[in-house]
Backbone bond lengths (Angstrom), bond angles and torsions (degrees), N, CA, C in turn:
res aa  C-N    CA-C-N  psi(-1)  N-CA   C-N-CA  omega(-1)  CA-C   N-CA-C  phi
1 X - - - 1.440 - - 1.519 108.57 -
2 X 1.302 119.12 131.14 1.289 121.07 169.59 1.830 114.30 -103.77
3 X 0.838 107.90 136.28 1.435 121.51 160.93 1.309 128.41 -100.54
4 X 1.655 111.17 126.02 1.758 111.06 -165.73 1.838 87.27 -123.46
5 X 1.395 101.39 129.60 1.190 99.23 151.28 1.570 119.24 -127.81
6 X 1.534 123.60 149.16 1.109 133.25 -166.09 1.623 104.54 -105.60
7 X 1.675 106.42 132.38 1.877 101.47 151.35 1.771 99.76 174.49
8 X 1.414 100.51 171.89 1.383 96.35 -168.11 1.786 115.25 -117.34
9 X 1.236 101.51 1.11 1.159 105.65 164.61 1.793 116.02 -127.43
10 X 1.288 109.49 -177.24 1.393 106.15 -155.84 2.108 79.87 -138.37
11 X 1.301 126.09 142.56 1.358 141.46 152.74 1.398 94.60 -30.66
12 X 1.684 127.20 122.41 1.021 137.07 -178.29 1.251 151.89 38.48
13 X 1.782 87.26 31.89 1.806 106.63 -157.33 1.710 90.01 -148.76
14 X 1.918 113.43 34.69 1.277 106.79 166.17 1.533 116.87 -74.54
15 X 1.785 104.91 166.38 1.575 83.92 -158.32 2.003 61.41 -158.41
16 X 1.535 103.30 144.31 1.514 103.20 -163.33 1.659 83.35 -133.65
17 X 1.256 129.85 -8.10 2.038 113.59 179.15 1.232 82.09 -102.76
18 X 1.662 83.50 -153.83 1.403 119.02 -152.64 1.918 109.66 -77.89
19 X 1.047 110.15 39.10 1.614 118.90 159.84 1.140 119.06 -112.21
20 X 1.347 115.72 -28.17 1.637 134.26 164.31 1.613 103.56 -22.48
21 X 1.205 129.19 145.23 0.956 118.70 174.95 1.806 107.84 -163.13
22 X 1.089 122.75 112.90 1.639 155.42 -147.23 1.560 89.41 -88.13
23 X 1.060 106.47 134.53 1.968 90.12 177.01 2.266 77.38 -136.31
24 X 1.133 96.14 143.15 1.646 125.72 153.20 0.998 139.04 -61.84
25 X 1.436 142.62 96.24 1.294 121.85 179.35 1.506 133.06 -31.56
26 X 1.408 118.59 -29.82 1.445 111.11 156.99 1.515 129.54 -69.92
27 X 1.770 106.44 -19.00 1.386 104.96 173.14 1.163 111.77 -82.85
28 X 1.222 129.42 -47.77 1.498 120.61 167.31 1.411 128.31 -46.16
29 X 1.341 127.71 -26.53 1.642 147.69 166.93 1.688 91.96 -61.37
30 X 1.212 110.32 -59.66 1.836 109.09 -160.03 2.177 92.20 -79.49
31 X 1.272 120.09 -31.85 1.456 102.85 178.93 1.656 115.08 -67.30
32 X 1.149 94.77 -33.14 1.708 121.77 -170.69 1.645 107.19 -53.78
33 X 1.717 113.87 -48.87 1.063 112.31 165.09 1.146 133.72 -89.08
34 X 1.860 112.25 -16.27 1.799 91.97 150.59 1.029 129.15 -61.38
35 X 1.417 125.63 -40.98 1.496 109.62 -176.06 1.393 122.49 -69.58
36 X 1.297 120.53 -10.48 1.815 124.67 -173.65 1.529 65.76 -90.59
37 X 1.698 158.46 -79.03 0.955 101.28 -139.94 1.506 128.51 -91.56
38 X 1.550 107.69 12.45 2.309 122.24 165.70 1.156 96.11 -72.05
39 X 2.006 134.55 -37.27 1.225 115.00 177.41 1.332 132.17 -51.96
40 X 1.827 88.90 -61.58 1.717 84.98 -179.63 1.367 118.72 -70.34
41 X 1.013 134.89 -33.68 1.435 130.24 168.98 1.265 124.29 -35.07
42 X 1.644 111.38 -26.76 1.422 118.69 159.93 1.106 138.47 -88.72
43 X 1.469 107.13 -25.08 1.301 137.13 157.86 1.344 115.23 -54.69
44 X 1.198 131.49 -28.52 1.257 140.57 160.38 1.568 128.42 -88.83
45 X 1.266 100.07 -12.70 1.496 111.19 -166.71 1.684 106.05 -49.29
46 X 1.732 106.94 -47.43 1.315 108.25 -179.49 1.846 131.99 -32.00
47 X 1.227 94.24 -26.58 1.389 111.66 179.76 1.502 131.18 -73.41
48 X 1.774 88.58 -28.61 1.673 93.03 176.27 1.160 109.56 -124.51
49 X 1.563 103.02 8.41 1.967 116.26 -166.14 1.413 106.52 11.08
50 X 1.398 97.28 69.62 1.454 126.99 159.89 1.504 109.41 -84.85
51 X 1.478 115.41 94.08 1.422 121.47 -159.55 1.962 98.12 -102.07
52 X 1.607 117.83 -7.99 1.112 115.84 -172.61 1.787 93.33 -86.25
53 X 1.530 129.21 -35.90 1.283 125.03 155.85 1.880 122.25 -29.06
54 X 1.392 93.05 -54.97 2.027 100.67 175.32 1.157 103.36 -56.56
55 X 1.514 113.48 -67.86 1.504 114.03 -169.06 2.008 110.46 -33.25
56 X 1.463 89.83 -30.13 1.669 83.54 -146.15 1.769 102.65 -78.82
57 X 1.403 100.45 -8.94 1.947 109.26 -160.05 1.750 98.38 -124.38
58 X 1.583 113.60 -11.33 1.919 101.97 172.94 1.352 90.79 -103.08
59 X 1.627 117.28 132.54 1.349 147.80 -164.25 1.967 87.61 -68.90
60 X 1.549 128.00 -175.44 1.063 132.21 -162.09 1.534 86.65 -96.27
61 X 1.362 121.26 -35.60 1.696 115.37 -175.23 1.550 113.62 -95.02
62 X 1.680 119.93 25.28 1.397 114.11 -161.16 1.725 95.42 -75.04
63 X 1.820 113.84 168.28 1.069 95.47 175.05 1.711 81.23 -154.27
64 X 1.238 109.70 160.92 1.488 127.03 172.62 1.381 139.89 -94.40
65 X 0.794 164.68 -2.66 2.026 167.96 107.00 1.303 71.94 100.19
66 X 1.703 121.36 135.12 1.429 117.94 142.03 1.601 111.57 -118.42
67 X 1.331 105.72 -174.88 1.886 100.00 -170.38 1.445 110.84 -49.40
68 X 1.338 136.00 -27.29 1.519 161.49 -114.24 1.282 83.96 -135.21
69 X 1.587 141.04 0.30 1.281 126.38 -175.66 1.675 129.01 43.49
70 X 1.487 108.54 37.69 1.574 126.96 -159.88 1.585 75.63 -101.71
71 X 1.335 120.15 162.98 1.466 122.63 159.19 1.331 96.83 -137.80
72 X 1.307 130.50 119.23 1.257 148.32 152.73 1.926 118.04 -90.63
73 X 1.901 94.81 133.53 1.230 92.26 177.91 1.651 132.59 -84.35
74 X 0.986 139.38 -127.78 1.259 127.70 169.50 2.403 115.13 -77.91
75 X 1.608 72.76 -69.40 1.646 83.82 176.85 2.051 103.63 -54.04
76 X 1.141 151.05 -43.39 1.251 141.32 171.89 1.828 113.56 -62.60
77 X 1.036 115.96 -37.12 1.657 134.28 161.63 2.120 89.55 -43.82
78 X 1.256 84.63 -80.30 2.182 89.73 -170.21 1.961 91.75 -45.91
79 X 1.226 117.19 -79.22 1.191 97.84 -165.12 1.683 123.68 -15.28
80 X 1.225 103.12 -55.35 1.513 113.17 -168.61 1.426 121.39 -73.70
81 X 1.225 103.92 -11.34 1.541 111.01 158.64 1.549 119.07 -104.71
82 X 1.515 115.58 -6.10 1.796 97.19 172.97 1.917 73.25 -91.41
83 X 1.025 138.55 -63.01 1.802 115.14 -163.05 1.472 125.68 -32.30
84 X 1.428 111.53 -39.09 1.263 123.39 166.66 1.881 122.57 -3.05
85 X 0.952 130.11 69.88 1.478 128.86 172.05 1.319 109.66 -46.90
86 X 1.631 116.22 -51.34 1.327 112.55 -162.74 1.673 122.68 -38.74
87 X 1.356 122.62 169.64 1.353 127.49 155.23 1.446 106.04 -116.33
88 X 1.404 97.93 97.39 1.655 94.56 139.51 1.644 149.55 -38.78
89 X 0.987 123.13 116.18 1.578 107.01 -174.94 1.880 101.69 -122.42
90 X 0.861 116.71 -20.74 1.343 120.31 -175.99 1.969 118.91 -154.42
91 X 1.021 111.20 130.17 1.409 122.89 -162.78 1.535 106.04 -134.14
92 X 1.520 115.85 157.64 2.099 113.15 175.21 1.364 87.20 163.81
93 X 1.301 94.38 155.71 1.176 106.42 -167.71 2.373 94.82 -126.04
94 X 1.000 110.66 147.03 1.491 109.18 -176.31 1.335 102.47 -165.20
95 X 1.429 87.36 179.28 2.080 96.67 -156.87 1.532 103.13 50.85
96 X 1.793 130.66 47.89 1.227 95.19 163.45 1.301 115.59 -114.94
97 X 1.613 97.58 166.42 1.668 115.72 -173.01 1.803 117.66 -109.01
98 X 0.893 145.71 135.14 1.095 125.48 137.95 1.759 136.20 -141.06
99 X 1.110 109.89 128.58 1.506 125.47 -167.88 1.825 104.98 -90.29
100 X 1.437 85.22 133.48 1.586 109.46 179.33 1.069 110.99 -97.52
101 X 1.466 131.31 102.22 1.677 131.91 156.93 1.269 126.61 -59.59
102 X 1.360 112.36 -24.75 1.423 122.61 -174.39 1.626 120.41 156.48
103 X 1.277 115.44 -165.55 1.558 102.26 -164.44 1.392 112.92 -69.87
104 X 1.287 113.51 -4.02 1.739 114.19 -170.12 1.548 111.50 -151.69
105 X 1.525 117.20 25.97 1.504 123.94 151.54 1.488 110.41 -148.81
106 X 1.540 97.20 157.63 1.551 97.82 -173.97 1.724 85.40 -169.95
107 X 1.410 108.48 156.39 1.208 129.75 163.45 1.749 118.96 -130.15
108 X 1.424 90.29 140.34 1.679 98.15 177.22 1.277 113.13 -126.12
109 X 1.097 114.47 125.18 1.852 116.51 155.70 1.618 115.16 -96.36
110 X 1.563 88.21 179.19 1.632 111.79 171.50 1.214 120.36 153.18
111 X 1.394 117.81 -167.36 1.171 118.49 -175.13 1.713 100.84 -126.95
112 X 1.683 116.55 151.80 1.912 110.20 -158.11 2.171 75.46 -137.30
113 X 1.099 88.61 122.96 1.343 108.04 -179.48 1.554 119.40 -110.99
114 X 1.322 116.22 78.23 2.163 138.17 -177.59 1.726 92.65 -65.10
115 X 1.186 100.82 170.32 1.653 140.74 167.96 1.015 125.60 173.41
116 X 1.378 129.37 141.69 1.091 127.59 -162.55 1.760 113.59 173.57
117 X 1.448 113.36 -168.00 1.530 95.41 173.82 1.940 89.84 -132.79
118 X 1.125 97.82 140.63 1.538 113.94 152.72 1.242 125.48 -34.28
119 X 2.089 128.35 148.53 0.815 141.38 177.59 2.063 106.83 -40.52
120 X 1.459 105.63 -27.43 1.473 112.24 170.48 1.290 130.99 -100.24
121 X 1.190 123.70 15.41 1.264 150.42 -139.35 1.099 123.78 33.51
122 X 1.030 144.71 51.72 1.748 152.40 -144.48 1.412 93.97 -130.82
123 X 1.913 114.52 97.16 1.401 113.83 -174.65 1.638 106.09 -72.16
124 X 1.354 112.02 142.01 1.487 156.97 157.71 1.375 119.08 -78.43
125 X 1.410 101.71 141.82 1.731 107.15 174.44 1.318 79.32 -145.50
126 X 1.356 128.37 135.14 1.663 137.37 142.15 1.173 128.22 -127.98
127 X 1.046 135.43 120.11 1.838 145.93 138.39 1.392 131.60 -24.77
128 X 0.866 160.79 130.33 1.234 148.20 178.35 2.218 106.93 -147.98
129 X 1.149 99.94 122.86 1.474 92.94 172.98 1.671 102.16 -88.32
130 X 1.040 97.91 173.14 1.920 114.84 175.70 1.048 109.71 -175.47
131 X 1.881 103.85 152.39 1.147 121.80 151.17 1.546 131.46 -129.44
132 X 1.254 132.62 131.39 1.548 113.05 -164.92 1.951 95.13 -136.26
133 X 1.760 84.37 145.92 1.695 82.31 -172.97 1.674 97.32 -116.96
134 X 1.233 107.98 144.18 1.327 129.35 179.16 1.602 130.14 -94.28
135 X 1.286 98.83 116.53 1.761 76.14 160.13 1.493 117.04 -151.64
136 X 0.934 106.92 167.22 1.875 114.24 -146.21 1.750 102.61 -89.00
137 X 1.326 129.43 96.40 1.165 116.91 -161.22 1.559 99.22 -116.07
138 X 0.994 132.95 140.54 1.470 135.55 174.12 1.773 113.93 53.72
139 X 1.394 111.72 36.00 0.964 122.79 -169.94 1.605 130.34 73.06
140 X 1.505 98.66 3.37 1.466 118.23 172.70 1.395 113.19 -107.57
141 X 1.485 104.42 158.12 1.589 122.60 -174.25 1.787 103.61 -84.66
142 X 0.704 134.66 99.03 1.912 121.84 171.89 1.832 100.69 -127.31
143 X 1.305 98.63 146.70 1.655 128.56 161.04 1.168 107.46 -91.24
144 X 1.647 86.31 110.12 1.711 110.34 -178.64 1.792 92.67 -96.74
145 X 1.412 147.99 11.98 1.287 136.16 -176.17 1.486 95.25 -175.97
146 X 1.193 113.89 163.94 1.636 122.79 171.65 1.601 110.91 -174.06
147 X 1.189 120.37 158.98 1.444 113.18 -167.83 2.443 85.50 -156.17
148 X 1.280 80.37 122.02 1.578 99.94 164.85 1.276 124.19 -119.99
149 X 1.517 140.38 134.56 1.442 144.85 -179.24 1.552 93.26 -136.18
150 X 1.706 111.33 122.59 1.188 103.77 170.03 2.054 100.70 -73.91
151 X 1.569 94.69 166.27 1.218 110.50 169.88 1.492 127.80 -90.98
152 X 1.439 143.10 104.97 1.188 153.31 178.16 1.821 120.93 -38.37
């Protein structure tokens, strides 16, 4: 199930000129499905740790929050995925949401569901919640912020 929510302002981030920006129910339908499909593509990434995919969708200032309250920027984010030992075998992303602010922000959550076996082969199952916020820069989609908590 996806969840779309629509609006053009944000709690303390009204903006009344010409930045305002009106989004359409068909534009929100057509933003709605690019980003489910930049999500899962990332959501999957683990599998082929296709890190030239990240590069191409975290903005030059993106940065990461992890459960641990660490904030990593883009280039420390890549490190930690070319180190990656694990094997992935299965990746998806579910429960996701994403809300349209307007023609050039949006936020998505969910939950990104890995398995796999360890650098020792010692199979893994993990959860992970997220949220990553978007915004449309040069006619591109990039995550300027993101925040992950694995799930217990």
């Amino acid at each position: 199930m996806i969840f779309i929510a629509v609006g053009t302002t944000l709690s303390g981030c009204v903006s009344t000129g010409p930045t305002q920006s009106a989004v359409s129910v068909d534009e929100v339908e057509k933003i709605t499905e690019e980003l489910t499909q930049l999500s899962n593509s990332w959501g999957k990434a683990s599998l082929t740790k296709d890190t030239a995919f990240l590069k191409s969708i975290w903005a030059d200032d993106f940065s990461n929050t992890g459960a641990d309250g660490t904030v990593l920027d883009g280039k420390a984010n890549l490190a930690l995925w070319e180190d990656d030992t694990n094997t992935v075998t299965s990746a998806a992303n579910t429960a996701f949401n994403v809300r349209v602010y307007g023609k050039n922000f949006a936020v998505t959550d969910g939950d990104n569901y890995i398995a796999g076996k360890d650098k020792d082969g010692k199979p893994f199952r993990k959860t992970w919640r997220w949220t990553n916020v978007w915004v449309r820069k040069n006619g591109k989609w990039k995550v300027v912020a993101a925040h992950a908590s694995e799930l217990k």
